[in-house]
FIVEXNU-414475 format. One line per field, with one value per residue (C-alpha): x, y, z; chain; residue in three letters. Coordinates in Angstrom, 2 decimals. Example, Ala and Ser with C-alpha at 12.3 -4.5 7.8 and 13.67 -1.06 7.14 Angstrom:
xx	12.30|13.67
yy	-4.50|-1.06
zz	7.80|7.14
chaine	A|A
residu	ALA|SER
END
This chain:
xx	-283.77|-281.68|-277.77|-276.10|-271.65|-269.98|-266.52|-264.37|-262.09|-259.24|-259.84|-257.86|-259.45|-262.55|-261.71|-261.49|-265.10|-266.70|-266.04|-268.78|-266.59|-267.60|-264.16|-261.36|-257.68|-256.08|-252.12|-250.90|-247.60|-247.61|-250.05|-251.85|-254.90|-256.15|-257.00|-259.10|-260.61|-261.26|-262.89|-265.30|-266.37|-267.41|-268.97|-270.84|-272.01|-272.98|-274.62|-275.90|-277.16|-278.00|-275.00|-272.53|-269.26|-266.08|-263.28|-259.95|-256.61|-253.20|-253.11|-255.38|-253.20|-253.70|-257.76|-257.96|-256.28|-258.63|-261.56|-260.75|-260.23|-263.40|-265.72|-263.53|-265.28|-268.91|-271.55|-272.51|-276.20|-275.61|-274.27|-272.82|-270.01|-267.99|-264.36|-263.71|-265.34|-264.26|-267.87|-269.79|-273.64|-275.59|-279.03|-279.72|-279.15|-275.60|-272.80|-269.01|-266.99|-263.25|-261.38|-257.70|-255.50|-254.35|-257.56|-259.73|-261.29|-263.21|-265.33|-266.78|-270.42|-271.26|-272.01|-271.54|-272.55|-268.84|-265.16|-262.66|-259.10|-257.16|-252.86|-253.65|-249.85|-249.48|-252.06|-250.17|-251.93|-254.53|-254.76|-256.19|-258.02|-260.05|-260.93|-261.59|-262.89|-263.50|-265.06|-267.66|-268.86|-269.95|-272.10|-275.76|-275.61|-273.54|-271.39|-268.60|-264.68|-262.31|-258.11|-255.92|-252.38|-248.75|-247.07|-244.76|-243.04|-245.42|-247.33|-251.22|-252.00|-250.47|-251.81|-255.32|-253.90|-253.24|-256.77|-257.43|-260.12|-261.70|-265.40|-266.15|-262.59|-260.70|-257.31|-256.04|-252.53|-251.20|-248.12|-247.73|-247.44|-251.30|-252.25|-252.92|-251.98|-248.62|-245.93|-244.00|-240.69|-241.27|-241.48|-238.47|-236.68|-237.49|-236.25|-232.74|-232.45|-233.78|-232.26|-234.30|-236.14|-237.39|-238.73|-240.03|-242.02|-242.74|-243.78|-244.53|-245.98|-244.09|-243.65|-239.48|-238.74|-235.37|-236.72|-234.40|-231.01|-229.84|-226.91|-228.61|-229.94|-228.62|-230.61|-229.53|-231.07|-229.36|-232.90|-230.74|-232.16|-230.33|-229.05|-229.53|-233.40|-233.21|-230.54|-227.93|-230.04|-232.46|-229.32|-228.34|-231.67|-232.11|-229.20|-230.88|-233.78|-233.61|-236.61|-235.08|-233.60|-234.87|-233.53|-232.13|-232.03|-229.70|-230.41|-229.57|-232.06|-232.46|-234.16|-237.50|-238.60|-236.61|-239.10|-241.94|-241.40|-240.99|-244.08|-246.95|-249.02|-252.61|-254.70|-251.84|-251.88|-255.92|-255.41|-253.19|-255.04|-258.23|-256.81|-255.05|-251.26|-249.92|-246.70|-246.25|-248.20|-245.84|-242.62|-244.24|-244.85|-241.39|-239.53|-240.53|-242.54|-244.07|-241.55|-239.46|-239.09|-238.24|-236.34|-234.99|-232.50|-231.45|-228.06|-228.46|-224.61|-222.90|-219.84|-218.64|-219.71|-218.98|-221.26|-223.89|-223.46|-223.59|-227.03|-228.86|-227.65|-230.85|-232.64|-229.86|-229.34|-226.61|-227.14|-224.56|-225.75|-224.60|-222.97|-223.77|-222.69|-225.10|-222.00|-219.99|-222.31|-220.89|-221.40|-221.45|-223.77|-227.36|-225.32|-223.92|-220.82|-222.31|-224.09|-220.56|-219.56|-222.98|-221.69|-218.21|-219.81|-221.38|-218.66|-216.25|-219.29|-216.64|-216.33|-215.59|-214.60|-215.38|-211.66|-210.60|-207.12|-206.59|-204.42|-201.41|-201.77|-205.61|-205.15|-205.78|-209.48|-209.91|-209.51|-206.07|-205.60|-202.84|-203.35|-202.30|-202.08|-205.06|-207.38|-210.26|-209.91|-210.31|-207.35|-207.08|-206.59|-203.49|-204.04|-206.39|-205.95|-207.77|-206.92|-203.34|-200.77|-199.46|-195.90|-197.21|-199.82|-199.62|-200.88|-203.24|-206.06|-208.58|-212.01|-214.96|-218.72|-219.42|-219.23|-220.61|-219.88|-220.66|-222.21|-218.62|-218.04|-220.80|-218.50|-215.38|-217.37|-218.70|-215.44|-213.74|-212.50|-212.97|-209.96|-209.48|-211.65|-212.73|-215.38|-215.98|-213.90|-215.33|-212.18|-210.72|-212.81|-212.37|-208.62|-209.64|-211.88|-208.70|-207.33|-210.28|-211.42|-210.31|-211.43|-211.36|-210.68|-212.87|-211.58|-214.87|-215.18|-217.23|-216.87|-216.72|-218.47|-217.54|-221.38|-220.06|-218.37|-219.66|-218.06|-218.09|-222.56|-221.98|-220.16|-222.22|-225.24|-224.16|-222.90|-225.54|-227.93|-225.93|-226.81|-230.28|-231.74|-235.52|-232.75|-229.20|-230.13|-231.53|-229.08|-226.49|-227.70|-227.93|-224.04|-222.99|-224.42|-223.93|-220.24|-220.05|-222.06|-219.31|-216.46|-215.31
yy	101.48|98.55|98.49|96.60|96.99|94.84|93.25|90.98|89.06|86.86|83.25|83.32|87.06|84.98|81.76|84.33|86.55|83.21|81.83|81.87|81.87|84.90|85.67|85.86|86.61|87.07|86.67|88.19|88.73|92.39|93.43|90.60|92.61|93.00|96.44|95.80|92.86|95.06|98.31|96.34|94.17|97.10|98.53|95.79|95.30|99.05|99.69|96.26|94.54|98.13|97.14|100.09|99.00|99.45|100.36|99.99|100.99|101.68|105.65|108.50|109.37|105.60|106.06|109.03|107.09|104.16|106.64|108.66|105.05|104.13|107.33|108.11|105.20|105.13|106.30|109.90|109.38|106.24|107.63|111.02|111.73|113.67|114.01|115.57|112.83|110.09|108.73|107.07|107.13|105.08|105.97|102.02|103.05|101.55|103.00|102.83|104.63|104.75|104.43|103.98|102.03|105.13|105.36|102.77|103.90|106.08|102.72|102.18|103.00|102.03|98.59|97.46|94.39|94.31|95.24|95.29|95.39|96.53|95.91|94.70|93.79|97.36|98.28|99.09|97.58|95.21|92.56|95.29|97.07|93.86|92.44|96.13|97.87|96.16|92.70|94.50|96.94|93.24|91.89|93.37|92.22|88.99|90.84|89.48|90.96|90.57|90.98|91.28|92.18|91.55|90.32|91.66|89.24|86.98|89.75|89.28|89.25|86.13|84.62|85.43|83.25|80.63|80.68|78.81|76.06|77.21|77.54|80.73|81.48|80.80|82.04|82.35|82.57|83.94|84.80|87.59|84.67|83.86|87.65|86.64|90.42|90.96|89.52|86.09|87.89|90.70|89.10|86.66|89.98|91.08|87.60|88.12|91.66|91.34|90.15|86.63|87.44|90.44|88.59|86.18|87.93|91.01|88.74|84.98|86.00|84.30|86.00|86.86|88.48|89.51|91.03|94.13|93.61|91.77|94.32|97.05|98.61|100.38|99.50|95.96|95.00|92.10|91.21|89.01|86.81|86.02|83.16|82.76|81.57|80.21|77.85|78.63|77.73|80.76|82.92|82.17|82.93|86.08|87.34|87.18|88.55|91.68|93.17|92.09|89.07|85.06|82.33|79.61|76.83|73.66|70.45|67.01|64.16|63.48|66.98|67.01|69.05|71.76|73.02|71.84|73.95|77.16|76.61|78.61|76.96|78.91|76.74|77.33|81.58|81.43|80.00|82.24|85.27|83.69|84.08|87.63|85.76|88.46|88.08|85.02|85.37|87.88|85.94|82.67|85.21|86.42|83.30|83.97|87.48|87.81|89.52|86.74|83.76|80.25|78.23|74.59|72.55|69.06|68.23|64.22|63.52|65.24|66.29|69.30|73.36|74.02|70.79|72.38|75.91|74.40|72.81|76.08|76.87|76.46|78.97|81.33|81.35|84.63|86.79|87.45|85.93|85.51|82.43|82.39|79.61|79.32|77.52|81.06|83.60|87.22|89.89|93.29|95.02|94.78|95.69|92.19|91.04|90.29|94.47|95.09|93.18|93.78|97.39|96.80|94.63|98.02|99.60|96.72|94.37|91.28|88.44|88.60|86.63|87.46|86.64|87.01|86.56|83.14|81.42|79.97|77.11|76.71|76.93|73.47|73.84|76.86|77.97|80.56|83.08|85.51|88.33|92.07|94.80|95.70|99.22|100.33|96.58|94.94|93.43|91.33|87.57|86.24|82.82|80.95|77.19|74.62|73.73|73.82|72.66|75.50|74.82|75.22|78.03|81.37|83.30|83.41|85.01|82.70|82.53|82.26|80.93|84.38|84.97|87.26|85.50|86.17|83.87|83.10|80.66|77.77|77.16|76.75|74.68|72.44|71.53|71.26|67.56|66.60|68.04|67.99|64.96|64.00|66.99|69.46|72.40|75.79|77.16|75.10|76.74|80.24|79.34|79.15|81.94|83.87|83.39|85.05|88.03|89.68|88.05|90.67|89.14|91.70|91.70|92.37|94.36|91.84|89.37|85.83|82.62|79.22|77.83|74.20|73.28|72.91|75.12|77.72|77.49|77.68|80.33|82.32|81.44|82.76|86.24|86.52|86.33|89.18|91.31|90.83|93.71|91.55|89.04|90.55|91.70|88.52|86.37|87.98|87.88|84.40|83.48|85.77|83.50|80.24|81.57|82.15|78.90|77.27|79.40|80.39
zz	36.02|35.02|34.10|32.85|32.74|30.10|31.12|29.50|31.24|30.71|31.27|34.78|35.99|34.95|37.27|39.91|39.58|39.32|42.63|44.74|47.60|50.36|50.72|48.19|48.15|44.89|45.22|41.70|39.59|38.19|35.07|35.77|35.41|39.29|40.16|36.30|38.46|41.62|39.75|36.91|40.28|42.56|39.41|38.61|42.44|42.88|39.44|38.76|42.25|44.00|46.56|48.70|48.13|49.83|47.75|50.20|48.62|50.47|50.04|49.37|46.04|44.61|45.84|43.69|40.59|40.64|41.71|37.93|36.32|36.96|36.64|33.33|32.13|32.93|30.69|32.65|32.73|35.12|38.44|40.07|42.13|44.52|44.31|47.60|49.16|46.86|46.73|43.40|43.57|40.75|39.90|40.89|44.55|45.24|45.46|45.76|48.62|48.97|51.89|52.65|54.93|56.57|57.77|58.51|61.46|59.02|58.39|61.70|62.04|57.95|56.60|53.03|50.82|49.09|50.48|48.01|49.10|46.41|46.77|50.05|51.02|51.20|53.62|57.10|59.89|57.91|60.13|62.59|59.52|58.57|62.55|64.04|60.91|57.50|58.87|60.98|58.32|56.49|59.01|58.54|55.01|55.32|53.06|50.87|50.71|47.87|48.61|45.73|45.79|44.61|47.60|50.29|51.81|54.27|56.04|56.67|53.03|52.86|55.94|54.45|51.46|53.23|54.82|51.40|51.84|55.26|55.11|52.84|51.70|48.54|47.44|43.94|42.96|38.93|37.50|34.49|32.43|33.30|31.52|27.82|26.87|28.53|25.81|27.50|25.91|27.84|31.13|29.84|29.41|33.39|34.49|32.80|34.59|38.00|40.48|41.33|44.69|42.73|40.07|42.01|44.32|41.37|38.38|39.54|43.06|45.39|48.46|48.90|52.04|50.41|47.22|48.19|48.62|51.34|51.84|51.14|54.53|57.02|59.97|60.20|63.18|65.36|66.78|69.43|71.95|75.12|75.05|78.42|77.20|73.75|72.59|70.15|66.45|67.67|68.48|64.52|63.13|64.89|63.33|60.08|61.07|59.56|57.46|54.27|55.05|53.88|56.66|55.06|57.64|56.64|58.21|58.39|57.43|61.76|62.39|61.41|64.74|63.88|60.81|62.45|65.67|63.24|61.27|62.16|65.42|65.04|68.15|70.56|69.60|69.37|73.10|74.24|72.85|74.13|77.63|76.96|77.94|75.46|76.12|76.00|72.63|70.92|72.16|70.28|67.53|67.50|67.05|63.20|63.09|59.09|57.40|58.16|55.42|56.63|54.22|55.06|53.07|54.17|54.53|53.23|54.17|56.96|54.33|55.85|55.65|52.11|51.33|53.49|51.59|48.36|49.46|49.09|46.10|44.02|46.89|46.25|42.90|41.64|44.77|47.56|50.97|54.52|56.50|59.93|62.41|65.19|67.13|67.32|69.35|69.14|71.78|70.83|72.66|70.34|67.07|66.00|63.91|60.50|61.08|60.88|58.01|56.29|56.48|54.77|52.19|51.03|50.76|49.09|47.25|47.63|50.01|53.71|56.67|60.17|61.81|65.42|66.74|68.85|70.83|68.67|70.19|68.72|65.21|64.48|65.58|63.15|59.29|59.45|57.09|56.53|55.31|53.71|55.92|57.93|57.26|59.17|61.08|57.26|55.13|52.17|52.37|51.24|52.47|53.86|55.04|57.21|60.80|60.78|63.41|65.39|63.73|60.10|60.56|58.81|61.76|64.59|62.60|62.82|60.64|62.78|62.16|60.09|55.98|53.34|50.16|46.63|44.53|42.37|45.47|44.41|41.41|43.51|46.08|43.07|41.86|45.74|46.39|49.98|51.80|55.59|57.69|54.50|54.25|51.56|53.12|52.80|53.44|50.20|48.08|49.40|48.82|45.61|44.86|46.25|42.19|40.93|43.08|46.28|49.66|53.08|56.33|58.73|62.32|63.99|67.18|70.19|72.19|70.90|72.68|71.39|72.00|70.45|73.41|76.96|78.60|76.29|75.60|79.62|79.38|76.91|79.51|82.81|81.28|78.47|81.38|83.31|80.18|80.55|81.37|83.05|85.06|85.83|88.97|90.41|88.71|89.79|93.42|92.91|91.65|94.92|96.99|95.59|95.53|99.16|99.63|97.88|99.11|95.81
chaine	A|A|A|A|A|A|A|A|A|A|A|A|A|A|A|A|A|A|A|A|A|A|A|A|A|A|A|A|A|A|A|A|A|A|A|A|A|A|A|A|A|A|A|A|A|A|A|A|A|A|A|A|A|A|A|A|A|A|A|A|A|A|A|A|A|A|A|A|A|A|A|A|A|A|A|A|A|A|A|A|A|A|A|A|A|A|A|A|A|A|A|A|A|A|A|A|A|A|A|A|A|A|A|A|A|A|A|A|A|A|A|A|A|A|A|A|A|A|A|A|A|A|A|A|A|A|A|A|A|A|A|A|A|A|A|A|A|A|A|A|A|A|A|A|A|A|A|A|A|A|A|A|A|A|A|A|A|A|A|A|A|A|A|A|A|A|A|A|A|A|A|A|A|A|A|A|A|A|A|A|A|A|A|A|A|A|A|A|A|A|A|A|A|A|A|A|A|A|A|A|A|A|A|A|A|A|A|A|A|A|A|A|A|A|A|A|A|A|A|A|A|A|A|A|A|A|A|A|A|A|A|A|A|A|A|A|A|A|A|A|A|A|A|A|A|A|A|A|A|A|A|A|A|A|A|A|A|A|A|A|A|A|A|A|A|A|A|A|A|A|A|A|A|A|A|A|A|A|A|A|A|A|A|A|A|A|A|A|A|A|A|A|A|A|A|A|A|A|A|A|A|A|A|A|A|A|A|A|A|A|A|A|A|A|A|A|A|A|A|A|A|A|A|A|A|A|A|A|A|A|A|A|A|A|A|A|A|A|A|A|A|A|A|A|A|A|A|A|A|A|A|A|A|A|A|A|A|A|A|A|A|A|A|A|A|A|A|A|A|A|A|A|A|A|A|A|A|A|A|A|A|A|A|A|A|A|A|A|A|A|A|A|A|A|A|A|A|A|A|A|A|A|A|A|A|A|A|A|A|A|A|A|A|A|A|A|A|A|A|A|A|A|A|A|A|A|A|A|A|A|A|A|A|A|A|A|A|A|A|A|A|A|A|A|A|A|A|A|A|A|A|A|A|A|A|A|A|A|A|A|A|A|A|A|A|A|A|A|A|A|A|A|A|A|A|A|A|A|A|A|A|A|A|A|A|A|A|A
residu	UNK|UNK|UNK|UNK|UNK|UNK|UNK|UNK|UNK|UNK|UNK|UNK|UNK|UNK|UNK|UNK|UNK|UNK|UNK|UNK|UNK|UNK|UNK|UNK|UNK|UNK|UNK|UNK|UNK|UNK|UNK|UNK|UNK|UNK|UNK|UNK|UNK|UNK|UNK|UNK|UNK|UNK|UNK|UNK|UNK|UNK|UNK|UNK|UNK|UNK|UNK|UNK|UNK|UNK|UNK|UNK|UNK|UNK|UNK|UNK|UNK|UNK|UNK|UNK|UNK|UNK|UNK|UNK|UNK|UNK|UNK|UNK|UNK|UNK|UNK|UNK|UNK|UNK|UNK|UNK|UNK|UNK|UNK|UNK|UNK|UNK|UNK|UNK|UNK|UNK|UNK|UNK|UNK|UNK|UNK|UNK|UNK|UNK|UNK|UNK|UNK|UNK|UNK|UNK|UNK|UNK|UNK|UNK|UNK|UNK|UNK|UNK|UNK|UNK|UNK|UNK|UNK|UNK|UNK|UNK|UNK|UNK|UNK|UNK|UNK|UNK|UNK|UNK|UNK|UNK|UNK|UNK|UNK|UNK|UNK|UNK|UNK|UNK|UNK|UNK|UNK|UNK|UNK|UNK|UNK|UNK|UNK|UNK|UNK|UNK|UNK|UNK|UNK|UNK|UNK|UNK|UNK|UNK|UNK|UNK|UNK|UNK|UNK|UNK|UNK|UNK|UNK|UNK|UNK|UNK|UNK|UNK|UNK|UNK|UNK|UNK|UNK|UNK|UNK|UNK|UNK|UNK|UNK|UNK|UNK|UNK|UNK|UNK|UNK|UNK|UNK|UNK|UNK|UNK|UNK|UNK|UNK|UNK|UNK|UNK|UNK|UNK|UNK|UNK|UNK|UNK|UNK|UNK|UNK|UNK|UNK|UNK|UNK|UNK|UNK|UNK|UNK|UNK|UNK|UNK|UNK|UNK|UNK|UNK|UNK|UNK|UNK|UNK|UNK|UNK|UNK|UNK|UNK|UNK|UNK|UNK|UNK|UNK|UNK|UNK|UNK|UNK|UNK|UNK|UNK|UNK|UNK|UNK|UNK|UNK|UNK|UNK|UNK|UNK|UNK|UNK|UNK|UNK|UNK|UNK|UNK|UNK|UNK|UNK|UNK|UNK|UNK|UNK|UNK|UNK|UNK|UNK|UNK|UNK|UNK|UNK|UNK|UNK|UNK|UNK|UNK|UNK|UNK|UNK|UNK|UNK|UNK|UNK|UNK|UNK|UNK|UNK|UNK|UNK|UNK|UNK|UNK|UNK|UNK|UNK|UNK|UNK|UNK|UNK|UNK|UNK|UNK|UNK|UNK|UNK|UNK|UNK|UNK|UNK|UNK|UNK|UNK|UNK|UNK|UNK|UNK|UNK|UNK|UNK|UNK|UNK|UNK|UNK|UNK|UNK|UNK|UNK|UNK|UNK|UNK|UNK|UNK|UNK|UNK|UNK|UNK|UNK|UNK|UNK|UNK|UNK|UNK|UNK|UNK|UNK|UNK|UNK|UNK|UNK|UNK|UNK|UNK|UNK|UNK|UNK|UNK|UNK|UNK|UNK|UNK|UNK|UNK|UNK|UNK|UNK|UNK|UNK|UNK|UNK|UNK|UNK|UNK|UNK|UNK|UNK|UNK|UNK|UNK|UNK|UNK|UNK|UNK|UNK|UNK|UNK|UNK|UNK|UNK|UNK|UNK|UNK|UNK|UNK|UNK|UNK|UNK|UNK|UNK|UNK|UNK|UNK|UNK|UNK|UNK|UNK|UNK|UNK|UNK|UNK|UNK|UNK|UNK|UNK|UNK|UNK|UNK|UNK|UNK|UNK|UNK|UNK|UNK|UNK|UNK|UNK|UNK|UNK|UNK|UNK|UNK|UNK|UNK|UNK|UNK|UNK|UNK|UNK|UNK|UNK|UNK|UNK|UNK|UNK|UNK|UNK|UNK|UNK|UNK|UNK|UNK|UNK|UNK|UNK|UNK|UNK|UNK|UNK|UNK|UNK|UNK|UNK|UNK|UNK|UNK|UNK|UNK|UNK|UNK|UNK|UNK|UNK|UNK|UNK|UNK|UNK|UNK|UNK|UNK|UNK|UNK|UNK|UNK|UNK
END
């Protein structure tokens, strides 16, 4: 018996069930209309071409809505069907069997013309799902697989995106806009009230790796890697490294190596794997795991930190964000300064400065504030000025390489003149947000390392590497003896 499903498409759902492409990935805004692309498709396989399709959601609860989507549908004299079991047999002989990420394993053993992967950002595990479960079940049938998802950040949804124009794989990317049914105004209307990662990542389908709030977890990991191994621009990133954080990465117009070396390096990881160095194959992986965006803004003219924040601007946009100078390492035992600070910020929601008392005699190396009294090791600026001479300084608080800062400070920096060594200060146009809105100066708890100078990155080495829980011991041994070799 013949059937036949009618379907109609919107011109961009339709530029996607056209491609004859074996494998697709659909990388979607919100109501764009996939999981209507994913159910008519397996229908149309199973009832149409006689073909067993696999119907892969993230959870058993969203298998069971798109399970009652579909059958709801169907004329009843065409298939039958087994709740239970989440199974849909057509009288043509194919069928349609869910499965969900949770359990994938339940796959081995069957094979199936058609895998559909339905949100597949969501799917814990996929990469292993689809080599150790879903790609096998294709092979006796040279079957074909479908993934379609809002994304998550860059997980391995979007690493099967970007497998774009390798033999048998095509990727398709649509905003909301692209659904001719969702109203423009509507999704205008989202835009003004989400905050912009969320938008972007919810309704145009660009993958934001701080869609939540930057401030807004509690397990702020430091992710910090000795320095004793990696020099001080890792030490910076890895502070940022949290699960919800983007990595904005300024440069000047010399260092092109810098986003080359973080950009993805598949034939030295397909080596590595090849010849099971898996450690050394994670620790490449590390430097910048998945959840971890990569954003880099050139510098053109070396005109001083606040020049350099204002470059990212346009990436920020209205959101608070961190400042983290790779120069100033901070020891505190795995939890990290800006964990602190991040942790205030909740508390307060207004600016703050990582300070640390200094030598008197240092201040003209260093932005000096003054301040209110102090509270739970936090205190409100009073003042805040730019390396000044020991005789003129306000105190000995000094500002170090670590800021939260909302995003009131881009119109301060915008209309800073250049101020001390002829750079845009930072510290000028905190002065000056200091008129409008109340600036903390957090006095973090730590040890500080001044990586910008010699001595200090030596520093930073020799007892960063004591810390190290793989080389202490023999490192250790090793400045004992060289000490008594030298009669220190």
């Amino acid at each position: 018996m013949e059937v036949v499903i009618q379907f109609n498409p919107h011109q961009s759902q339709w530029t996607v069930l056209n491609s004859p492409a074996r494998f697709k990935v659909l990388k979607c805004g919100r109501r764009f209309g996939k999981s209507l692309i994913a159910q008519a498709l397996s229908v149309k396989e199973a009832a149409e071409t006689c073909s067993n399709v696999a119907y892969i959601t993230p959870t058993y609860q969203l298998a069971k809505i798109f399970f009652d989507d579909i059958t709801k549908n169907l004329p009843k004299d065409i298939y039958d069907c087994n709740r239970s079991d989440l199974v849909i047999n057509f009288i043509t002989g194919g069928s349609i069997r869910f499965f969900t990420g949770e359990r994938l394993d339940n796959m081995r053993g069957l094979k199936f013309h058609l895998a559909i992967v339905d949100e597949a950002s969501y799917i814990a595990n996929l990469e292993d799902g689809w080599n150790n479960a879903i790609r096998p079940t294709l092979t006796d049938y040279k079957g074909k697989a479908i993934f379609l998802s809002t994304p998550k950040g860059r997980n391995f949804f979007y690493s099967l995106f970007m497998r774009h124009g390798e033999p048998d794989w095509e990727a398709f990317s649509f905003s909301t806009y692209d659904n001719p049914f969702i109203d423009p105004k509507e999704i205008d209307d989202a835009k003004r009230q989400l905050p912009r990662a969320v938008f972007e990542q919810e309704y145009m389908a660009n993958p934001m790796e701080n869609a939540a709030n930057p401030f807004g977890s509690d397990n702020i990991r430091a992710c910090i890697k000795p320095l004793s191994k990696l020099p001080p621009l890792y030490y910076g990133i890895d502070l940022a490294k949290s699960v919800d954080w983007t990595v904005i990465i300024g440069l000047d117009k010399s260092k092109n190596a810098i986003p080359d070396h973080f950009d993805k390096a598949y034939e030295l990881e397909k080596e590595l794997e090849a010849k099971g160095k898996t450690e050394m194959l994670k620790l490449i992986q590390d430097i910048l795991p998945p959840h971890v965006s990569c954003i880099f803004i050139r510098q053109a003219e070396a005109l001083g930190l606040g020049h350099a924040v204002y470059c990212a601007r346009p990436v920020i946009g209205d959101e608070p964000f961190a400042v983290i100078l790779a120069d100033d390492m901070i020891e505190d035992a795995g939890r990290g300064c800006m964990a602190q600070m991040v942790k205030l910020y909740e508390h307060k929601h207004t600016s703050i400065l990582g300070v640390e008392r200094i030598n008197p005699s240092e201040t003209a190396s260093y932005g000096i504030v003054k301040t209110g009294e102090f509270s739970d090791r936090s205190a409100p600026v009073e003042l805040i000025v730019e390396k000044p001479k020991p005789v003129d300084a306000p105190s000995n608080l000094a500002v170090v390489g670590r800021y939260i800062l909302t995003p009131a400070i881009f119109d301060k920096i915008k209309k800073t003149g250049r101020g001390a060594g002829g750079e845009i200060q930072l510290t000028d146009a905190i002065a000056d947000l200091l008129n409008d809105e109340q600036v903390l100066a957090y006095e973090f708890e730590g040890k500080r390392y001044d990586c910008g100078s010699k001595l200090g990155f030596l520093i930073a080495t020799v007892e960063q590497a004591l810390l190290h829980k793989e080389l202490k011991d023999d490192f250790l041994a090793y400045l004992k003896d060289l000490t008594k070799k030298h009669k220190i």
